[in-house]
N, C-alpha and C positions, 0 to 999 in steps of 0.2 A: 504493500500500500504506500503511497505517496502522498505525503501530510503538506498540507498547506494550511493548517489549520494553526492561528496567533497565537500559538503557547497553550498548555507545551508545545513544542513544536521541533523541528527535524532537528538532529543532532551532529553535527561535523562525523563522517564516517572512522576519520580517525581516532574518535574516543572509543571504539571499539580495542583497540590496540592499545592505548590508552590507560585502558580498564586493567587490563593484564599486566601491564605495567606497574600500575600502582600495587597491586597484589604481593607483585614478585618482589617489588622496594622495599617493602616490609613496613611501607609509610604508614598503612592502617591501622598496623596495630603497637604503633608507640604514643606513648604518653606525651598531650597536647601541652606541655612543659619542656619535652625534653631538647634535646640539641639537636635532633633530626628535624622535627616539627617545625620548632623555630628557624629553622632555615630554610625548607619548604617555604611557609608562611612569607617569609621576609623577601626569595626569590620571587614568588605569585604576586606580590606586594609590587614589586620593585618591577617584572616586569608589563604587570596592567599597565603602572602607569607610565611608560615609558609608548607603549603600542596605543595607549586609548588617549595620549598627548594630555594626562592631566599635569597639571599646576603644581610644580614640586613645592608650594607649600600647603598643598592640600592633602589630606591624609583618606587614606582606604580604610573601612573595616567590612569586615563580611558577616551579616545578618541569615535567618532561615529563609526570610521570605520579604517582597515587598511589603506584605501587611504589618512586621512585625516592624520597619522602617515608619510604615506611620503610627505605631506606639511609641515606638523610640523618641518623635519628635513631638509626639504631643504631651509626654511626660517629662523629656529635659529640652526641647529649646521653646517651650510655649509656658510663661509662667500663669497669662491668663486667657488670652484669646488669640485664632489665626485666622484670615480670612483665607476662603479656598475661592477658587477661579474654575470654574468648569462648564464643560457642555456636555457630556457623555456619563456615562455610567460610571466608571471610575475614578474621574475627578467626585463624581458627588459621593461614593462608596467612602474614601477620603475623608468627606468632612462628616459624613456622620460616625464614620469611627471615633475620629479626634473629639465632635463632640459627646461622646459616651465619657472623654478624660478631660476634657477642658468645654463644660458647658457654652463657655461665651463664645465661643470658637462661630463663625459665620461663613454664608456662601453668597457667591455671588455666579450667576450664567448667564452664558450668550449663545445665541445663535452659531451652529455647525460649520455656516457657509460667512461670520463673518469673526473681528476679531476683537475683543471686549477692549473697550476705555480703559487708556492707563489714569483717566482722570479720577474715575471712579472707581480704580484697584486701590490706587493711596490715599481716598477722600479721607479715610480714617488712620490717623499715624499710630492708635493704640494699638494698632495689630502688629504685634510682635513677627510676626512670617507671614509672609505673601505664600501660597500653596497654589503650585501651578501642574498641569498634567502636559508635559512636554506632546507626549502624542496619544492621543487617547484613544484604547485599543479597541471599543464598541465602536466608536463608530468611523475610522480611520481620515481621523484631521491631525492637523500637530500646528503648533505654533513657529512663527517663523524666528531666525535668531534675531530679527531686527527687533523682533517683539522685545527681547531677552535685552539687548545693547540700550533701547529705549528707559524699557522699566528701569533699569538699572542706574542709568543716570538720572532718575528723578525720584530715587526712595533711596533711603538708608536703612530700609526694612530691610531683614533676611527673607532670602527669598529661597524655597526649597521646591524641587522640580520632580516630580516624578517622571521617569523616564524607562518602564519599565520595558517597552516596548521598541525603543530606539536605541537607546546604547551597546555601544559594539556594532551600531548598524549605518549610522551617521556622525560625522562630525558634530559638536556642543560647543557653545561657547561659554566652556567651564566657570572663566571668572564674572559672566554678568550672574553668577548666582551662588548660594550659598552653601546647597546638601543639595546633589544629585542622587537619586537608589533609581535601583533596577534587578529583579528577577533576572535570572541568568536563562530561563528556558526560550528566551525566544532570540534576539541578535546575536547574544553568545554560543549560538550552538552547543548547549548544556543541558544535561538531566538537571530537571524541576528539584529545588531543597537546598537553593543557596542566591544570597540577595548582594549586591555590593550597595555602600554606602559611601560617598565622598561627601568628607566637609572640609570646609573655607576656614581660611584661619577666625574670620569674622565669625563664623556659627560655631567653633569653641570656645572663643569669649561668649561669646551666648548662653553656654551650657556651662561655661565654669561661674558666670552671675549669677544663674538660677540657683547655681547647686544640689542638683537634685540625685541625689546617689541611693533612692531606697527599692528597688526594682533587679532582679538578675540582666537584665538588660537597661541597665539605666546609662544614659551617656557617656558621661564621667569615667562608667568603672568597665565599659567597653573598649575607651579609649587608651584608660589605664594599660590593658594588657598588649591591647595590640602594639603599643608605645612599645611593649618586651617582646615583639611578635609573638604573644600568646593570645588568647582567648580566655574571655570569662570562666565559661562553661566549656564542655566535651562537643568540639565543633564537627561540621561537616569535612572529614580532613580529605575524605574522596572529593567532595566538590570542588574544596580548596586546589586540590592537586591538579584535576583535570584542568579547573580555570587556568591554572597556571600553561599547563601544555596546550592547551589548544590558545592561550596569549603567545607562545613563540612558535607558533605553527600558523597562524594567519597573516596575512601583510596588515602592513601598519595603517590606522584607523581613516588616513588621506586619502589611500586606495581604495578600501573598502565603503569608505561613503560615497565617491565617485562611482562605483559601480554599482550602487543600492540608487545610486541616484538616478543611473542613467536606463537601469531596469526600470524602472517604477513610470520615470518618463516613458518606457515605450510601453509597458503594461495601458497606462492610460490611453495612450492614443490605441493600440490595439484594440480596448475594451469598446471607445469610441465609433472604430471603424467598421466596428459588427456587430452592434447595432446594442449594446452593455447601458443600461444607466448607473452612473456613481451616486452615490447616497450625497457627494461633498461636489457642489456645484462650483466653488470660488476655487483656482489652483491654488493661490499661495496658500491656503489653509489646508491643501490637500496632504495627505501624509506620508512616507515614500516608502515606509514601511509594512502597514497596514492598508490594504485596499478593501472599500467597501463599495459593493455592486448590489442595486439597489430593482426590485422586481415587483410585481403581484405574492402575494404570500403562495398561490399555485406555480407559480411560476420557478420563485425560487426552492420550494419543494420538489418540485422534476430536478432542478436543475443539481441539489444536493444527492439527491436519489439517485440518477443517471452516473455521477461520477461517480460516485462512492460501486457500483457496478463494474467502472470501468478502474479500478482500482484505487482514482483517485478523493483523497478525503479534504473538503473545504470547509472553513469555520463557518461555524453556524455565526444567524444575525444575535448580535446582547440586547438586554434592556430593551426601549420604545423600540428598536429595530430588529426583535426577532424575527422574524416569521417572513418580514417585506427586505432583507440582506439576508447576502452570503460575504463571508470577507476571504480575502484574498493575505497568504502572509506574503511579503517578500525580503524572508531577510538571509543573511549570506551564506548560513551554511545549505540552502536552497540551491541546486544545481539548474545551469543553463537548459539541459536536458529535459529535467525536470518540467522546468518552465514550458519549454516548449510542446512536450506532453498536453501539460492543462491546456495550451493557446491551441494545439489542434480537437482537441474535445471539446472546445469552447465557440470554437469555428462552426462545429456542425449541430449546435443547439443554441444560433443565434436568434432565429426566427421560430417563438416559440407561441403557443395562444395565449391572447390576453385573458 
């Protein structure tokens, strides 16, 4: 079967090999303290940020999940309120977790096809973090970086991006923002059970004002360890590992957005030319990694049925847009072949009944 379904999602073939590797290293079964570990840790460390072009004074820690990135932040860099920024499903999933920790916490949404006022992201300066969903995986929009260079220079609020869905698949412009996380199962080419975290030197001062250290995963005492390349707790040391190898087994992040880029452009016109409607009307809000193709609810039911037949498997539509989408992933451990599979079975169920 052939997955193009937004996470989990297809896995670089070489973590097969990979797998066996770590086995034989004897990496799994030592003690997440010892001098093996911590040097695993401190290489996978060393070489993200070297291939994903971050900000050497920005620090990595590795979390289980994006979920557990928005506890992380609404328990140490939020003392009373965030505002969230969203139009899809996940941006809103976001603020009502935070608010279950930080009552005051508020949201703000815009339209799919258009791109929200920075006037009225910062009306309010009590909002300690600006929460933004870099690309939002329901319904396949994403913000554009100018968004990111704009906001930026007109708040000195922290600003924290989810990016669960794009990183490792496009280039970021890491310093207009604060905390970048992302889930590793979809751009990383990685088995789902490991999340990265980058923060700005600015959102450690954050967390060291709050001071909030009473949590196993509380800011503070995550950043403590990994300061010693350890970990709080008994971590994902397979995730960790594989992260690492499949960072010196990809081209570096200039390449790899380049070609996510220039897929995605002819995905679109492709979808275009045979007759597809995209859920996300406006381009530059379009998203390069997630594509959402938009149908009759019968329509996109043939159309899920039919491939999944022809071996191939497509994300179901999220949220408001179950039933009327199917999304499309396109992120790099996806093979050209691949691709071109789904475009010839996509060819011959262009013209289908309304």
């Amino acid at each position: 079967m052939i997955t193009f379904y937004p996470g989990p999602s297809k896995i670089y073939p070489q973590v097969e090999q990979y797998l066996s590797d770590a086995y034989q290293s004897g990496i799994l079964s030592v003690n997440h303290r010892s001098e093996a570990f911590m040097t695993m840790l401190k290489e996978t460390i060393e070489t993200m940020k070297i291939n994903l072009g971050i900000p050497e004074d920005y620090e990595i820690y590795f979390c289980s999940s994006a979920t557990e990135c928005w506890e992380i932040i609404a328990q140490s860099l939020i003392s009373t309120k965030s505002l969230h920024v969203f139009n899809g499903a996940f941006g809103e999933k976001w603020l009502e977790y935070t608010q279950k920790i930080k009552p005051g916490s508020s949201g703000f949404s815009f339209d799919i096809n258009t791109l929200p006022k920075i006037s009225d992201i910062i009306a309010d300066q009590e909002n300690e973090v600006i929460c933004l969903t870099h690309n939002e995986t329901s319904n396949g929009t994403a913000l554009p970086f100018s968004f990111f260079t704009e906001l930026r220079k007109q708040t000195e609020q922290l600003i924290a991006v989810d990016a669960t869905s794009s990183m490792a698949g496009v280039e970021f412009p890491w310093k207009e923002a604060d905390l970048w996380y992302a889930s590793v199962q979809k751009c990383f080419g990685l088995p789902a059970g490991l999340s990265v975290l980058v923060a700005s030197p600015r959102a450690i001062q954050q967390a060291e004002k709050i001071g909030e250290r009473d949590f196993y995963n509380s800011f503070l005492f995550l950043r403590d360890n990994f300061l010693k390349y350890q970990t709080p707790y008994t971590p994902n040391a397979l995730g960790i590992y594989l992260a690492g190898r499949v960072m010196k087994q990809v081209e570096s992040l200039p390449i790899v957005s380049t070609k996510t880029k220039k897929r995605a452009k002819e995905w679109y016109a492709f979808l275009a030319e045979h007759g597809y409607s995209v859920l996300v009307n406006q381009e530059d809000v379009r998203s390069d990694t997630v594509i959402a193709v938009s149908g009759s609810k019968d329509q996109v039911a043939y159309i899920k049925k039919a491939a999944k037949e022809n071996g191939i498997m497509l994300g179901n539509g999220y949220g408001v847009w179950k039933e009327t989408t199917f999304r499309i992933a396109n992120f790099p451990a996806i093979s050209q072949d691949e691709i071109d599979q789904l475009k010839n079975f996509l060819k011959g169920k262009s013209s289908l009944p309304a």
